[in-house]
C-alpha positions as CSV (number, residue, x, y, z in Angstrom):
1,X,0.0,0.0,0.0
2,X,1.2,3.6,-0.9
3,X,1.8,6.1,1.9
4,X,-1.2,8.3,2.3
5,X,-0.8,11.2,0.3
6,X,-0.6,15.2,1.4
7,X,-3.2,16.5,-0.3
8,X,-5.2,13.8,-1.8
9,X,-5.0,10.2,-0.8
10,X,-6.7,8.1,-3.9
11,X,-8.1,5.7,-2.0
12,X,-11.0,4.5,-2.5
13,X,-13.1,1.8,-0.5
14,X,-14.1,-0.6,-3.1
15,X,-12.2,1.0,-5.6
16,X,-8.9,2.5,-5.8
17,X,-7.5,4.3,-9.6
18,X,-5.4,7.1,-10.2
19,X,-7.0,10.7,-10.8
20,X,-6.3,14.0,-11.7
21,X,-6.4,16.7,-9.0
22,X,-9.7,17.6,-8.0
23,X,-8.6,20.6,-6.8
24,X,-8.3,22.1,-10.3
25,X,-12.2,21.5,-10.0
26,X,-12.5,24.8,-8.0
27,X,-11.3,26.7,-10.9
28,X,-15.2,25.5,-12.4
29,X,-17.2,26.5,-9.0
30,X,-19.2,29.6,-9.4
31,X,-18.6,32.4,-7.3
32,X,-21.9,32.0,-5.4
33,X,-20.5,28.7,-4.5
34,X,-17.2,30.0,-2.7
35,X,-19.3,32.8,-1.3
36,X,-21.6,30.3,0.4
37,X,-19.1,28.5,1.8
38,X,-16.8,31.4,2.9
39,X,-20.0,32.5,4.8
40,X,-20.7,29.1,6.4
41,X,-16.7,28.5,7.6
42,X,-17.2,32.0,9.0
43,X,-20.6,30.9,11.6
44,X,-18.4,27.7,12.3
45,X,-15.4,29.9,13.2
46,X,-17.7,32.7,15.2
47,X,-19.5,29.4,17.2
48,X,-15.9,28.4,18.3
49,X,-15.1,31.4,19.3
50,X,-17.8,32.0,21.5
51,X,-17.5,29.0,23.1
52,X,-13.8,28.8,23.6
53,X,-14.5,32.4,24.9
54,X,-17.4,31.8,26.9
55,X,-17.8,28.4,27.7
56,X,-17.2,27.2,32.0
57,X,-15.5,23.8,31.4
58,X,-12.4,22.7,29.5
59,X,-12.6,23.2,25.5
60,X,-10.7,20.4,23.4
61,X,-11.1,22.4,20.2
62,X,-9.8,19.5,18.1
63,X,-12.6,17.3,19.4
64,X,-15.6,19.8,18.7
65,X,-14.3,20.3,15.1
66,X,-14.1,16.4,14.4
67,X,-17.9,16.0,15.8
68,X,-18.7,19.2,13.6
69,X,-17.1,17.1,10.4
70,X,-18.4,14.0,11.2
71,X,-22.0,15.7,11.3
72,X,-21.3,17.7,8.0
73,X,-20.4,15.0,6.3
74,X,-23.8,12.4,7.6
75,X,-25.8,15.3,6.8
76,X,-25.2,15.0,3.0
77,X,-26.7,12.1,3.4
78,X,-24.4,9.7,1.7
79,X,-23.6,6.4,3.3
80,X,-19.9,6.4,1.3
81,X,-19.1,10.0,2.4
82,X,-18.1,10.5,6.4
83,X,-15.5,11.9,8.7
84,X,-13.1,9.4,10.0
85,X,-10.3,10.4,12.6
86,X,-6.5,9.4,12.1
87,X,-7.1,5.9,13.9
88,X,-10.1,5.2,12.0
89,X,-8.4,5.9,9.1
90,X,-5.4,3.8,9.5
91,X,-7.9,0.9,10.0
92,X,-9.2,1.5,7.0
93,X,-6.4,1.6,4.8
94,X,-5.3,-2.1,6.9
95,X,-8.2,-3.3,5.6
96,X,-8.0,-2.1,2.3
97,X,-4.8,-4.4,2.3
98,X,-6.7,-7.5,2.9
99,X,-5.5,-7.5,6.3
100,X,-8.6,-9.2,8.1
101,X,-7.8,-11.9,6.0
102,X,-5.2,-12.6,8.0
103,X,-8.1,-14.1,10.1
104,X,-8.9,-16.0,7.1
105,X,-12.5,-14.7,7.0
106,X,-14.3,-12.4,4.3
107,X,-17.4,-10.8,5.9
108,X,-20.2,-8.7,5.0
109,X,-23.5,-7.0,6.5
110,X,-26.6,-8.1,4.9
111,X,-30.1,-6.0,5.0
112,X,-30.8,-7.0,8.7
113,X,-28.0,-5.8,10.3
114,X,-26.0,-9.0,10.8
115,X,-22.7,-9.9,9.9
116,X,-22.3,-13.1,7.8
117,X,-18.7,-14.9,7.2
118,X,-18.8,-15.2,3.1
119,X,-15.9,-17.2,3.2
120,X,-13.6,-18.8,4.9
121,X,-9.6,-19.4,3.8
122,X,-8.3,-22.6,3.2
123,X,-5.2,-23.2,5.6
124,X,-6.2,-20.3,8.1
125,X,-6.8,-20.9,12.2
126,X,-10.6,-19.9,10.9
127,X,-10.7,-23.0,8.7
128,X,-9.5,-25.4,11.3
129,X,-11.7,-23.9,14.3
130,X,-14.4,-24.8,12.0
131,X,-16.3,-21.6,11.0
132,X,-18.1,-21.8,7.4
133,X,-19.6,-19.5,5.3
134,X,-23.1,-18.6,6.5
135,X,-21.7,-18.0,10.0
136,X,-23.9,-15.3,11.0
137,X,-21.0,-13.4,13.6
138,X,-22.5,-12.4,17.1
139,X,-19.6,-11.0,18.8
140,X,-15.9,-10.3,19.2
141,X,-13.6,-11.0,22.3
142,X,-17.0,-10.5,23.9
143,X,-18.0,-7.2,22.3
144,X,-21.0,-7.4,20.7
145,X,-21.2,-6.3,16.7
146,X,-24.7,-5.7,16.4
147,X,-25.7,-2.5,14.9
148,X,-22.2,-1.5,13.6
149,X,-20.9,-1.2,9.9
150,X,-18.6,-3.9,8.3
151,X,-15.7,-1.1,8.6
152,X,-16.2,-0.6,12.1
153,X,-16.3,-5.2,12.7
154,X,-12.6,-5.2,10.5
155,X,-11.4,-2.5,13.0
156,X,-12.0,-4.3,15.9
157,X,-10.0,-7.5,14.2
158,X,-7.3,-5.4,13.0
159,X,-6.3,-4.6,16.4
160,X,-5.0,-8.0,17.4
161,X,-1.6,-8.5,16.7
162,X,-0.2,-10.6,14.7
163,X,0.0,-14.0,16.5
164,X,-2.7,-13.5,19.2
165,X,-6.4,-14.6,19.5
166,X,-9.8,-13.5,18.9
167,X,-12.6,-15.5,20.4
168,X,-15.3,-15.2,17.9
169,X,-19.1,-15.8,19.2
170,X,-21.3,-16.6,15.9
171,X,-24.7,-18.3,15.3
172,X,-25.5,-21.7,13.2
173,X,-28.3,-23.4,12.1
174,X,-29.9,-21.6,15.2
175,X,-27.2,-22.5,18.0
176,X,-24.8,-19.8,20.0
177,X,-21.6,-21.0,19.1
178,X,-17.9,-19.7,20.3
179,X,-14.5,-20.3,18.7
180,X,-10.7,-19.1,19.1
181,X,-9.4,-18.0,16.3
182,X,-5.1,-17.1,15.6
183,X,-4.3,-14.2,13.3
184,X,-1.5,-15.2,11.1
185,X,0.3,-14.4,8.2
186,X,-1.4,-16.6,5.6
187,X,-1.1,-16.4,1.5
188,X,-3.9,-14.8,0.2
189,X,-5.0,-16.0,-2.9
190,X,-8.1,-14.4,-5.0
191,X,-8.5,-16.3,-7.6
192,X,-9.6,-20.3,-7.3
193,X,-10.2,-22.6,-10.5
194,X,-12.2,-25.6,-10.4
195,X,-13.5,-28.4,-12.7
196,X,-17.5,-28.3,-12.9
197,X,-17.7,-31.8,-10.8
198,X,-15.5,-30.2,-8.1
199,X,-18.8,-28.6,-7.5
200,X,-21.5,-30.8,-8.7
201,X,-22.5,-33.7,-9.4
202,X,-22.9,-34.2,-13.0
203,X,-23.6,-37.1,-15.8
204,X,-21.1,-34.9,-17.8
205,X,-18.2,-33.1,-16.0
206,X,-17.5,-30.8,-19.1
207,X,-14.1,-31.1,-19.3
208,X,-13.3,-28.2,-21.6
209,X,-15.1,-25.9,-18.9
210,X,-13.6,-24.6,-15.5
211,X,-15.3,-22.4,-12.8
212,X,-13.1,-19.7,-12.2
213,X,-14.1,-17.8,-8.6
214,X,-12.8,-14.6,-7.6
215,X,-13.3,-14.0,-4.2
216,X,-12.0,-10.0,-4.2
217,X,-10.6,-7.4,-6.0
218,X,-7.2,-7.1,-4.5
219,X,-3.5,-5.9,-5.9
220,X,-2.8,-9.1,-6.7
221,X,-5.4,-10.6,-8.3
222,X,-5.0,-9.6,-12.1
223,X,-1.5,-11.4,-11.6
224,X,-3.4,-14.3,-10.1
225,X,-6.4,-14.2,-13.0
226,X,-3.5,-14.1,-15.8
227,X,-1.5,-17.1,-14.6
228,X,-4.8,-19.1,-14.3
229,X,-6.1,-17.7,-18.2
230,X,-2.8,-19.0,-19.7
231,X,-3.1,-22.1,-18.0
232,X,-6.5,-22.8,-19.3
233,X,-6.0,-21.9,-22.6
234,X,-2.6,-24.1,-22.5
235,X,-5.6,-27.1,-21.1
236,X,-7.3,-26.4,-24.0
237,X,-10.4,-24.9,-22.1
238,X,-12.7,-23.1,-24.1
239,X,-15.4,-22.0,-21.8
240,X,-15.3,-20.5,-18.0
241,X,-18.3,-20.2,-15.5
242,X,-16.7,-16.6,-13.7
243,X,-18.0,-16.6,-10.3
244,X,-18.1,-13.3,-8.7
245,X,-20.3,-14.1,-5.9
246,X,-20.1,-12.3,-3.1
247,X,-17.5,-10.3,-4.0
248,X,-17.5,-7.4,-2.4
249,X,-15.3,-5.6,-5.1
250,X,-12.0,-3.7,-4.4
251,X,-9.6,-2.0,-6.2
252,X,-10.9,-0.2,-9.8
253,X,-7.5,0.1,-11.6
254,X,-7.5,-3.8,-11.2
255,X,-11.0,-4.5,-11.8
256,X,-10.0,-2.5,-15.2
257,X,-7.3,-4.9,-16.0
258,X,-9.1,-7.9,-15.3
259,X,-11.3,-6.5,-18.2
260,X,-8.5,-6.0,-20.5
261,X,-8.4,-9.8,-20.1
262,X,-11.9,-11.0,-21.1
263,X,-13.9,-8.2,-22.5
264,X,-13.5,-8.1,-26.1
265,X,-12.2,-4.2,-27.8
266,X,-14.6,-1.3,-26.5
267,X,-15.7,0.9,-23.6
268,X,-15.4,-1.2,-20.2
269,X,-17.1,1.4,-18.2
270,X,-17.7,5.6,-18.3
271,X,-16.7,7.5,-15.1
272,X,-18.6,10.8,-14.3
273,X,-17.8,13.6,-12.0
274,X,-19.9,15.8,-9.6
275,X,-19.9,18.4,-12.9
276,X,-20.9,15.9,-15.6
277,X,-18.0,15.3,-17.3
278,X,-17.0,12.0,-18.2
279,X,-14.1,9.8,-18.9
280,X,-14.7,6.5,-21.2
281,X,-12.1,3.7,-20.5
282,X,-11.8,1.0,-23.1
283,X,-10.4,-2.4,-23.1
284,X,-8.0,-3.1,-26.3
285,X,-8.2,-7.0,-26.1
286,X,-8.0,-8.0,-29.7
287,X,-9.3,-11.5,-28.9
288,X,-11.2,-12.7,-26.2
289,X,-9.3,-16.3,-24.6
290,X,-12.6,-18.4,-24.5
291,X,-15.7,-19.2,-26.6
292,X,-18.2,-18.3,-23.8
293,X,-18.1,-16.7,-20.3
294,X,-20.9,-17.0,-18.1
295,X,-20.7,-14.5,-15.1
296,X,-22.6,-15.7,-11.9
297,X,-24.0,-12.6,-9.5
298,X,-25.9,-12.5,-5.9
299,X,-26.5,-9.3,-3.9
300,X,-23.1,-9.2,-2.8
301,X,-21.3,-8.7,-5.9
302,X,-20.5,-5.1,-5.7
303,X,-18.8,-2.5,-7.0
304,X,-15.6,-3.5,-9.0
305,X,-17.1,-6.8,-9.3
306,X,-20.1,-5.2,-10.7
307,X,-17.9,-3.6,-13.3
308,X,-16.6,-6.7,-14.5
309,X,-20.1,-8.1,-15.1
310,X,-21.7,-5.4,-16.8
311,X,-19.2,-4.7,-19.3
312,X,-19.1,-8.6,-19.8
313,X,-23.0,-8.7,-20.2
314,X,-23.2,-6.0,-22.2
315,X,-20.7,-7.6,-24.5
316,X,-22.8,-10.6,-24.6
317,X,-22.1,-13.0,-21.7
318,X,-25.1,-14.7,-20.1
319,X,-25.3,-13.0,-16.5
320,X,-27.1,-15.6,-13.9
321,X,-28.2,-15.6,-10.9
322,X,-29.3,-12.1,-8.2
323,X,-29.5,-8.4,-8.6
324,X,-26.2,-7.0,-7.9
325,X,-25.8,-4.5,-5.0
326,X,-25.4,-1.4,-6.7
327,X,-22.4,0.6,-5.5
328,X,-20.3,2.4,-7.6
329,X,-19.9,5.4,-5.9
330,X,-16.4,6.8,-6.1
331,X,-14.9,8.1,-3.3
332,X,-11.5,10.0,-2.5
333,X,-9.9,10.6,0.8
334,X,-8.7,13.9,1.5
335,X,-6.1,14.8,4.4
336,X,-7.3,17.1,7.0
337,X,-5.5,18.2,10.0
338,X,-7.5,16.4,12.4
339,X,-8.3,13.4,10.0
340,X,-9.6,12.6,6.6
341,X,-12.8,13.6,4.6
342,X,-14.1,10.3,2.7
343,X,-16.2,11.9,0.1
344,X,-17.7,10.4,-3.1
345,X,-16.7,12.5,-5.8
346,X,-17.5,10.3,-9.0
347,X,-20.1,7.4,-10.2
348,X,-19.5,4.3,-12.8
349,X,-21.7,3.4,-15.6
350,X,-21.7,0.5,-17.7
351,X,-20.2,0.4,-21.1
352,X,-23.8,1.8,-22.8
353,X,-24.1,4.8,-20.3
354,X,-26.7,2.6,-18.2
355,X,-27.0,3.7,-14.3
356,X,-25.8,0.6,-12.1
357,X,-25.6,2.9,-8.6
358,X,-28.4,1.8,-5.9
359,X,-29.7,-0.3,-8.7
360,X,-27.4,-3.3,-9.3
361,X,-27.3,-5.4,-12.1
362,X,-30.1,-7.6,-13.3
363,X,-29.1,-11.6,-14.6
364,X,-30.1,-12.5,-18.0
365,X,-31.3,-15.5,-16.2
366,X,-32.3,-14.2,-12.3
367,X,-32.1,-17.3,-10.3
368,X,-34.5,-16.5,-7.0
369,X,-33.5,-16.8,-3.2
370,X,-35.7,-15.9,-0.3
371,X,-34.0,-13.4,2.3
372,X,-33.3,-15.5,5.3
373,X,-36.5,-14.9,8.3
374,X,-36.4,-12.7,10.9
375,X,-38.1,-13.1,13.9
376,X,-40.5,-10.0,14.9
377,X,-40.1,-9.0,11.3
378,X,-40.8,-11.8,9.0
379,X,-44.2,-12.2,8.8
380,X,-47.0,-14.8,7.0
381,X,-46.6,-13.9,3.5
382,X,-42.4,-14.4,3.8
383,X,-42.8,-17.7,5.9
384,X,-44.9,-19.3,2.3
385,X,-42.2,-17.5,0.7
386,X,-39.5,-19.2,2.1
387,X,-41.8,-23.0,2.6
388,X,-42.3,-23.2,-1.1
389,X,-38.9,-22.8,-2.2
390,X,-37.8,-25.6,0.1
391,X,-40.6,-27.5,-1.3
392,X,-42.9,-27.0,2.2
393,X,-45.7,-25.5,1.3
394,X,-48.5,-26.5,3.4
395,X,-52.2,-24.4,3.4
396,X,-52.1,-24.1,7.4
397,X,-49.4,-23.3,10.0
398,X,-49.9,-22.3,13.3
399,X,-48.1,-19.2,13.7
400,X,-44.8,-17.3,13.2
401,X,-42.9,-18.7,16.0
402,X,-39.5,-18.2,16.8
403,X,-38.8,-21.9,16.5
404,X,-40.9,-22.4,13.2
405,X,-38.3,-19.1,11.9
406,X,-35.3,-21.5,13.2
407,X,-36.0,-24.5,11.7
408,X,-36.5,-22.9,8.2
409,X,-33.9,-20.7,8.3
410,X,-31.8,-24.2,9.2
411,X,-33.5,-25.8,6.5
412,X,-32.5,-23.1,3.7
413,X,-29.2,-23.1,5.2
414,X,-28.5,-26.8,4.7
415,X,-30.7,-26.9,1.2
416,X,-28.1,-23.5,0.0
417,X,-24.8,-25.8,0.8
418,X,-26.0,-29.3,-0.4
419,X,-26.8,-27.5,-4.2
420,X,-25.3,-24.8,-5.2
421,X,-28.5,-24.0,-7.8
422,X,-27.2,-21.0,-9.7
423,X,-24.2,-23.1,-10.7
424,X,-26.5,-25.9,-11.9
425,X,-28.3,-23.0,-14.2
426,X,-24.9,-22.4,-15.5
427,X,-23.9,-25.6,-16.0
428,X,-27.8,-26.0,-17.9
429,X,-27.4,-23.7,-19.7
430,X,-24.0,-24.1,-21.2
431,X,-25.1,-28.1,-21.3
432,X,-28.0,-26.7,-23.6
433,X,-25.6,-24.5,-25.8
434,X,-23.5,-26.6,-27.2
């Protein structure tokens, strides 16, 4: 990772690229603009001064002006945009490096509020304690992490050292579980190839396809993704199944060049700033490597991920499974005294100009999955949801109990990891192309 820089620090959370200065952007703000704000630094300034005039206790001047920033920056009303102090920030940059991986856990929030382990690392202390993806995550060395942000759950990892513990409390097919888990230096591969009956069972294994799964969008995974493409094509593999599942994005200069790699000559993606212009970046790939890609999506494929699969849909690829999330929102980092201003300053489109931003992606084939039930929220109507797509449904049921939510939840929990059904479609679906 780069040091931070002075002025601007091109960091961005789930994607990182090089820009020019957006200072030279002032030179474009009208002079009502600067007036407005001149005027509103000078109330923030005259409020200080009263109370470090007036004020009977101590005054930590510093402190006031960080909640001031913190509430400037919520009130735009932009979850990507905030205030973080110097510690915060170094936390994030750690995890921008892949460091909770250390752990040998990838975990996101989902639209309840909890915080799910996506994946777990083969080799890691996670792996041989046991913990699996679906791992719903309760608490941390006793500290609870219900209610907070992903950022704030990586923070609380990143302060173990290297070589001590973190007892992990977490929840499974509706029992309170606890492990101890070592952070350790592990490699930290992105990219994982398999052959289709790795993953399924099949009459016909296919043996000119490979699932290729990229877990995240890190600084090494376009190294990783090339090694594997030459190796395939050396096989003689003419079609891939490109998993991006879960993935949570990361960096856009690499998302870019995994596009360079299998989207054929034309626009990858159009970048727009907060005054309309826009920059079109265009992959000059002569030849794509393989006959046929098919790109697999859930709601947590995200931002640089979701670059990758529009431009390869809108190219042609067969897109299957969920709705992306819908996140690409830029977002710089820019050096204050007292800490750093995360602001989004640009937004991606696909290759067409289409809006993917708090809309997501839609498959060519959608491939449905009920939301897992909550109890006290979950009501009739999402219990028959969830009963007929286990294959359930019955016309009476008592009531919404807690221990009715449990045992479905279970149910769809053991049902998701004994077939993985979107991979079947894509296996189908090629099966029925050919």
């Amino acid at each position: 990772m780069k040091p931070l820089s002075k002025k601007i620090i091109p960091i961005i959370l789930t994607m990182v690229m090089a820009l020019s200065p957006l200072t030279a952007q002032k030179a474009h703000a009208s002079t009502s603009v600067i007036g407005g704000v001149d005027h509103a630094g000078w109330i923030l300034t005259e409020a200080l001064e009263i109370i470090s005039t007036y004020y009977m206790g101590d005054v930590d001047l510093d402190r006031l002006v960080s909640y001031a920033l913190s509430a400037i920056a919520d009130a735009l009303g932009d979850e990507y945009s905030y205030f973080m102090p110097p510690d915060e920030t170094d936390s994030f940059v750690d995890s921008l490096a892949s460091d909770r991986l250390l752990f040998g856990i990838v975990f996101g929030g989902d639209n309840t509020g909890n915080v799910i382990i996506h994946q777990v690392l083969y080799g890691s202390s996670a792996q041989e304690e046991g913990l699996v993806s679906g791992d719903v995550i309760v608490s941390i060395n006793s500290s609870s992490v219900s209610g907070l942000e992903v950022r704030d759950v990586t923070s609380m990892l990143i302060g173990v050292p290297i070589g001590e513990s973190a007892i992990i409390e977490f929840v499974r097919d509706e029992s309170l579980l606890s492990v101890e888990i070592y952070r350790r230096e592990l490699p930290n591969p992105s990219v994982f190839v398999y052959e289709i009956d790795e993953l399924l069972d099949t009459v016909n294994p296919m043996p000119n396809t490979r699932v290729v799964y990229i877990g995240f969008i890190g600084e090494g995974t376009a190294s990783e993704l090339r090694f594997q493409i030459a190796a395939l094509v050396e096989e003689g593999v003419t079609n891939i199944i490109l998993d991006l599942r879960n993935n949570s994005g990361g960096y856009m200069d690499i998302g870019l060049e995994i596009c360079q790699m299998l989207v054929s000559r034309g626009p990858i993606l159009i970048l727009r700033d907060n005054l309309g212009n826009t920059t079109v970046f265009n992959s000059e790939l002569p030849e794509v490597p393989f006959e046929e890609i098919i790109v697999l999506t859930d709601r947590g494929t995200a931002s640089a991920a979701e670059i990758i699969a529009a431009a390869l849909k809108e190219r042609g690829s067969t897109v299957i499974g969920e709705q992306t999330f819908g996140k690409t929102s830029l977002q710089h980092f820019f050096n204050l005294d007292i800490g750093h201003l995360r602001l989004t300053t640009h937004e991606i489109f696909s290759p067409s100009g289409i809006r993917i931003h708090n809309i997501g992606i839609t498959p060519n084939i959608e491939v449905f999955f009920p939301d897992p039930l909550v109890y006290g929220k979950s009501d009739t109507a999402d219990v028959e949801v969830m009963l007929r797509f286990l294959g359930l449904y019955e016309d009476v049921f008592d009531d919404v109990s807690i221990d009715l939510i449990n045992n479905l939840n279970a149910q769809f929990l053991n049902f998701v990891r004994s077939d993985d059904i979107v991979l079947r479609e894509a296996y189908e679906h090629l099966r029925g192309s050919r």
